[in-house]
TORLUMSE-113649 format. One record per residue (C-alpha): x, y, z; residue in one letter. Coordinates in steps of 0.001 Angstrom, whole numbers. Example, Ala and Ser with C-alpha at 12.3 -4.5 7.8 and 13.67 -1.06 7.14 Angstrom:
BEGIN
node X=12300; Y=-4500; Z=7800; code=a
node X=13670; Y=-1060; Z=7140; code=s
//
This chain:
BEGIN
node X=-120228; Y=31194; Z=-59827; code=x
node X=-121646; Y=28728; Z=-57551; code=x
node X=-119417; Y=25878; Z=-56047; code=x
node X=-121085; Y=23098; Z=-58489; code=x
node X=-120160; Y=24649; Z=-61598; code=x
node X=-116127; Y=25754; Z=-60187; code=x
node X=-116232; Y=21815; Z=-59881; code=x
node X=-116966; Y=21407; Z=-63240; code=x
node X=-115075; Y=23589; Z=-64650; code=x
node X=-111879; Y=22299; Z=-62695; code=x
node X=-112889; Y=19367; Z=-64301; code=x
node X=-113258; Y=19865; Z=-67439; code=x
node X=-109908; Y=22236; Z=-67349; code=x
node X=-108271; Y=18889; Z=-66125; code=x
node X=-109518; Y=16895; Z=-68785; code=x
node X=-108601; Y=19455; Z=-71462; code=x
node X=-105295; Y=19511; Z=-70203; code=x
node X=-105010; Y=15622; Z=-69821; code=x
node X=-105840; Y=15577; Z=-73723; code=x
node X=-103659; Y=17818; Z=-74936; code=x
node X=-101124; Y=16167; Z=-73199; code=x
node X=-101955; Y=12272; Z=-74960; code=x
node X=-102124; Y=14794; Z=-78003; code=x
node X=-98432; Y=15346; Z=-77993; code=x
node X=-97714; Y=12331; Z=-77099; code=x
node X=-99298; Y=10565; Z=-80405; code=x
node X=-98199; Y=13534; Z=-82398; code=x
node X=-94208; Y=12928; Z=-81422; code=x
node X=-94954; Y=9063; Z=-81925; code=x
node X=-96480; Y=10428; Z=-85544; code=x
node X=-93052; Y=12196; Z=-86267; code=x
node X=-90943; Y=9153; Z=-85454; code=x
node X=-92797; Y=6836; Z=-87627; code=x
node X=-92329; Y=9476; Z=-90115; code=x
node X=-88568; Y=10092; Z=-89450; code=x
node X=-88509; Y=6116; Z=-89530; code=x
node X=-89972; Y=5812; Z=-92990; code=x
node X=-87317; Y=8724; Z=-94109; code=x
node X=-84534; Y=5722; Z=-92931; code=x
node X=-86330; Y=3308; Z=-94582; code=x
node X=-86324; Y=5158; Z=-98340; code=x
node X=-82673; Y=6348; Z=-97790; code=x
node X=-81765; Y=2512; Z=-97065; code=x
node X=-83315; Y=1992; Z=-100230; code=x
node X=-81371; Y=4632; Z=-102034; code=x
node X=-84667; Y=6904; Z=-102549; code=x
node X=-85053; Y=10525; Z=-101316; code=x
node X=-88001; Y=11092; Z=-99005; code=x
node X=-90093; Y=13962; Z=-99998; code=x
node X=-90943; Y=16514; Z=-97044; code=x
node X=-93421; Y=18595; Z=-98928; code=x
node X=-95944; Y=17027; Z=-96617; code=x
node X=-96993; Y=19473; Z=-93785; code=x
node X=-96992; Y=17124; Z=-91430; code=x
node X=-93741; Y=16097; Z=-92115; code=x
node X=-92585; Y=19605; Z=-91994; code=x
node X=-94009; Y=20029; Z=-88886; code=x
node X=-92184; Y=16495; Z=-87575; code=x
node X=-89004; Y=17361; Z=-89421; code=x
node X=-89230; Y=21121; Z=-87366; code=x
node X=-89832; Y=19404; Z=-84089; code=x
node X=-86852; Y=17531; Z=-84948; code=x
node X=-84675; Y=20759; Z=-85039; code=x
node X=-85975; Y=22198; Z=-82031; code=x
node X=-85150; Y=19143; Z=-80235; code=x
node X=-81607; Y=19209; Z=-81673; code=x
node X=-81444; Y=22971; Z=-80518; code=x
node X=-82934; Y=22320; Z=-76973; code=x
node X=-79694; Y=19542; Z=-76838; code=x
node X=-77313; Y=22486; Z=-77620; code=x
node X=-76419; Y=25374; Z=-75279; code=x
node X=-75180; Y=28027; Z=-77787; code=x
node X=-77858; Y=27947; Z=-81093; code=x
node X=-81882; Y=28396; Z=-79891; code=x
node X=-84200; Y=27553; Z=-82799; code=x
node X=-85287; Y=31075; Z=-83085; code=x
node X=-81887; Y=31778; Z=-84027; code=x
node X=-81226; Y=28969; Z=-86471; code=x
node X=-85101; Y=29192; Z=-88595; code=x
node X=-83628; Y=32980; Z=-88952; code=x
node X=-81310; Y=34596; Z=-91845; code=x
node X=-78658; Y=35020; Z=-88821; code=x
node X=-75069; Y=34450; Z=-90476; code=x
node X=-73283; Y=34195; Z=-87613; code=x
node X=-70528; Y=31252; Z=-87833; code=x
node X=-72042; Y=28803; Z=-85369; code=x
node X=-75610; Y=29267; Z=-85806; code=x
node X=-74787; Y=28655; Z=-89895; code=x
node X=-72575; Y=25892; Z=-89243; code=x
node X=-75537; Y=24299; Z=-87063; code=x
node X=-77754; Y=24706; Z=-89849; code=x
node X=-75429; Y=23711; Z=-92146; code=x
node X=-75007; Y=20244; Z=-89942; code=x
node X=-78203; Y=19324; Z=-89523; code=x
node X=-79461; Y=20263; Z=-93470; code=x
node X=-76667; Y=17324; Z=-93993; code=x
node X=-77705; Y=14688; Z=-91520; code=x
node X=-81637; Y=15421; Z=-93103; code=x
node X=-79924; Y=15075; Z=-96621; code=x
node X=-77560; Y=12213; Z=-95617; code=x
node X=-79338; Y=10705; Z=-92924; code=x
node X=-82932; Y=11033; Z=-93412; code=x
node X=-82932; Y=10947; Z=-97531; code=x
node X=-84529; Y=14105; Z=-97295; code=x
node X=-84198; Y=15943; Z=-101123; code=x
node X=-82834; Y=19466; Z=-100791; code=x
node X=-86072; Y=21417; Z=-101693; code=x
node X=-87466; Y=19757; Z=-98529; code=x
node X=-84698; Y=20566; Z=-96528; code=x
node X=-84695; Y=24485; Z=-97635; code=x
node X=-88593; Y=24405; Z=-96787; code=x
node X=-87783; Y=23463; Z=-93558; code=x
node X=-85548; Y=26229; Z=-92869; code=x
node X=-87022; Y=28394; Z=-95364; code=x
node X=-83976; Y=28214; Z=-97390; code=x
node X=-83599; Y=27912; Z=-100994; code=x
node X=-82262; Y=24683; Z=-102346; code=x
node X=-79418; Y=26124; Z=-103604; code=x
node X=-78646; Y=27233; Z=-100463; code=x
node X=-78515; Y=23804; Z=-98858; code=x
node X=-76887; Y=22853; Z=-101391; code=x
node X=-73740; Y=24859; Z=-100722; code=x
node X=-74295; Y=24082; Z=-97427; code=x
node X=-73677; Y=20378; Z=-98016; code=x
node X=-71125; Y=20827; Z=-99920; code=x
node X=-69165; Y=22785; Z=-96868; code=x
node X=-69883; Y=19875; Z=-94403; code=x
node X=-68404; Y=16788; Z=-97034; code=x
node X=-65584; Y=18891; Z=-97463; code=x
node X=-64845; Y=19454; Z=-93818; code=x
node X=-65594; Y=15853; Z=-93132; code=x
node X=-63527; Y=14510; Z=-95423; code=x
node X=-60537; Y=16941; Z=-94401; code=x
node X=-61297; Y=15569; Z=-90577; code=x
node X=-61071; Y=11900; Z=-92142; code=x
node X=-58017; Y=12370; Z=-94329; code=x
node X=-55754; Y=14977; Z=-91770; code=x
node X=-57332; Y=14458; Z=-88213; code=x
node X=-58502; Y=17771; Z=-88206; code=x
node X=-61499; Y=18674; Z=-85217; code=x
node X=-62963; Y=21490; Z=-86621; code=x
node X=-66107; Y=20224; Z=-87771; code=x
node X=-66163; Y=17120; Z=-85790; code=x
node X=-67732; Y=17681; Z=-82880; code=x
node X=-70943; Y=19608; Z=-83850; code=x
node X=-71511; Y=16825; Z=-86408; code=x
node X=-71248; Y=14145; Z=-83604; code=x
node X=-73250; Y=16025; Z=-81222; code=x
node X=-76277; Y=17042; Z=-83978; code=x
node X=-75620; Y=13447; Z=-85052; code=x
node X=-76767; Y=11947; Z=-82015; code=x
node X=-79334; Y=14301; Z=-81077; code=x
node X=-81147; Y=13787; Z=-84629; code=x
node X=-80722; Y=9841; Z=-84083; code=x
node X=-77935; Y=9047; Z=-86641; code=x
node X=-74960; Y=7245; Z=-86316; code=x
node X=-72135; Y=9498; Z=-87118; code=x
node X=-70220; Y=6658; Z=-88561; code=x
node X=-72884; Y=6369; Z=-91285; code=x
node X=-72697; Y=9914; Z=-92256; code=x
//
């Protein structure tokens, strides 16, 4: 290869890069607009319908943001079928703050995990109860992976 075409090709590798880099960029400004307009239709007391691939994808960037935030759970672990007690409570969690937060219906919230809606269901279910048993006895069980998830995801934990 002579020198004039390793220039270009340096080049155009730099540009490629440069691209895919104001790619991301618009595509995480893409999922908070989208998150955004989730806020918007829970304010309004309407569920937000995440059917939308894109806002799977957006919603899924979302968890693997909350997972990079937390030392214990990786996202590999918590898209899985694992059972183990953290990595379920995690999911557990953050299914709620979608549902509660977000105004995300459960069907959406099981296709982001690839859970049934059921599932999430139950799920939500576990997390009111322990929240309610923190508010009514004091009790820290729960507390502090909702707080932390909480403010990874965005949410005031006050609201939840």
């Amino acid at each position: 290869m002579t020198l004039t075409k390793k220039l270009h090709q340096e080049t155009y590798d730099v540009e490629i890069a440069h691209v895919q880099l104001e790619l991301e960029r618009h595509q995480k400004y893409v999922g908070k607009l989208k998150r955004r307009l989730s806020k918007i239709y829970s304010m309004q007391g309407k569920k937000y319908n995440a059917n939308d691939l894109d806002t799977l994808t957006a919603a899924r960037e979302m968890v693997r943001s909350v997972c990079d935030g937390l030392p214990l759970v990786t996202y590999r672990q918590l898209m899985s079928s694992n059972r183990r007690q953290d990595i379920v409570t995690t999911r557990q969690v953050i299914g709620y703050v979608f549902y509660k937060g977000y105004g995300l219906t459960y069907q959406s919230i099981g296709d982001i995990f690839s859970k049934d809606h059921s599932t999430i269901l139950h799920g939500n279910k576990k997390i009111k109860n322990e929240l309610y048993l923190h508010r009514k006895y004091n009790t820290t069980t729960i507390i502090f992976y909702v707080d932390k998830i909480c403010s990874l995801m965005g949410i005031d934990p006050d609201q939840i």
